[in-house]
C-alpha positions in Angstrom: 27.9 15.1 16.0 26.1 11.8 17.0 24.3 9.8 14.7 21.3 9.2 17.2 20.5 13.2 17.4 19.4 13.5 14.0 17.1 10.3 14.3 13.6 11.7 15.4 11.7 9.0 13.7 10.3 5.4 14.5 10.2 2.1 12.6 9.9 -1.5 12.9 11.8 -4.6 11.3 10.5 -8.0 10.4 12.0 -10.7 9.3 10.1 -13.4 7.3 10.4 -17.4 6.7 8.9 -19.5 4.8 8.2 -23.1 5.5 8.5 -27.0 3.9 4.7 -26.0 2.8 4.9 -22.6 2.0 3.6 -20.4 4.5 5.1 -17.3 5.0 5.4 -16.3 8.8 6.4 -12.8 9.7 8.5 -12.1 13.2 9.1 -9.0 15.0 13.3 -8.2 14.7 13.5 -4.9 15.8 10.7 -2.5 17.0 10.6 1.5 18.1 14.2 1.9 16.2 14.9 5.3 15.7 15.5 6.4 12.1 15.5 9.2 9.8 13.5 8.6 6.7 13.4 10.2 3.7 11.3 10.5 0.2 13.2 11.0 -2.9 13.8 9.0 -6.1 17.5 8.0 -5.9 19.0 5.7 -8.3 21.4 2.2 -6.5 22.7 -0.8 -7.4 20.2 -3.6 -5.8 21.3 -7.1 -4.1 21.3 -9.0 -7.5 23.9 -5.9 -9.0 21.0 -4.4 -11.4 20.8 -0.4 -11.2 17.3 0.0 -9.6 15.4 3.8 -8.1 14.9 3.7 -4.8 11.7 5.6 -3.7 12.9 5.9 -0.1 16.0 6.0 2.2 16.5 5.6 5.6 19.0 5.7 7.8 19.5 3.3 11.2 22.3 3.7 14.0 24.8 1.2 13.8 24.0 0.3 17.2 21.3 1.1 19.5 20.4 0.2 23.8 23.8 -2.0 23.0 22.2 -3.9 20.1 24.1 -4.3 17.0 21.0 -3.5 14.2 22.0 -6.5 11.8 19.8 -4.9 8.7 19.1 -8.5 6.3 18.0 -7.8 2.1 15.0 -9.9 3.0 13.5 -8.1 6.1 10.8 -5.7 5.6 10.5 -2.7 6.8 7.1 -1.2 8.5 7.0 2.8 8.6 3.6 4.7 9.4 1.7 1.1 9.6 3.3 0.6 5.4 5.3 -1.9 4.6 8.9 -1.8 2.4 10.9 -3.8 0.3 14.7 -3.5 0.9 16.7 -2.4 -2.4 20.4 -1.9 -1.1 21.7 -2.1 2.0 25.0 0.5 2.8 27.5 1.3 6.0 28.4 4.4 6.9 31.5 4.6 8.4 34.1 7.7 9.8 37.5 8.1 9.2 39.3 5.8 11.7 36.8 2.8 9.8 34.0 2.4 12.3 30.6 1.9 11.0 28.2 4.2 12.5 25.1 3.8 10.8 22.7 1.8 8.4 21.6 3.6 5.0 18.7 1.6 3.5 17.2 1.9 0.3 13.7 1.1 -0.2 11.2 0.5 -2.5 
């Protein structure tokens, strides 16, 4: 089964930078991705290696209109018009070792 038929949901990512004076600009990375997102308290080892709960997970195609979806710890992520911090970032990937989709926690 395909990854992209059980993705029924939309999403967009930002990325943000922050300048010599310290303004924080936000830019559009990806917008309309399809996704599957989902609600439950799940417990993950975040980007600095400290076990944190995750509120949310979601899960991106790997690839998508023949884009690779190159997921960053310090993009946020806009669902329903609310924005999310990333947790943990994960690869799913099948038996021959290709990476078929994203899994992102979130907080």
């Amino acid at each position: 089964m395909e990854i992209l038929s059980l993705l029924n949901q939309l999403l967009d990512v930002y990325t943000t930078t922050k300048d010599l004076y310290g303004d924080i600009t936000r830019s559009s990375k990806y917008l309309s991705v399809p996704c599957r997102f989902q609600f439950s308290n799940q417990k993950t080892i975040g980007d600095r290696g400290d076990e944190v709960v995750s509120s949310c997970q979601v899960w991106l195609p790997y690839t998508w209109n023949d884009v690779s979806i190159n997921i960053e710890s310090t993009d946020v992520i806009v669902y329903n018009d609310k924005e999310y911090k990333i947790i943990s970032i994960q690869n799913g990937v099948d038996i021959g070792g290709v990476t078929k989709f994203t899994k992102v926690f979130l907080r």
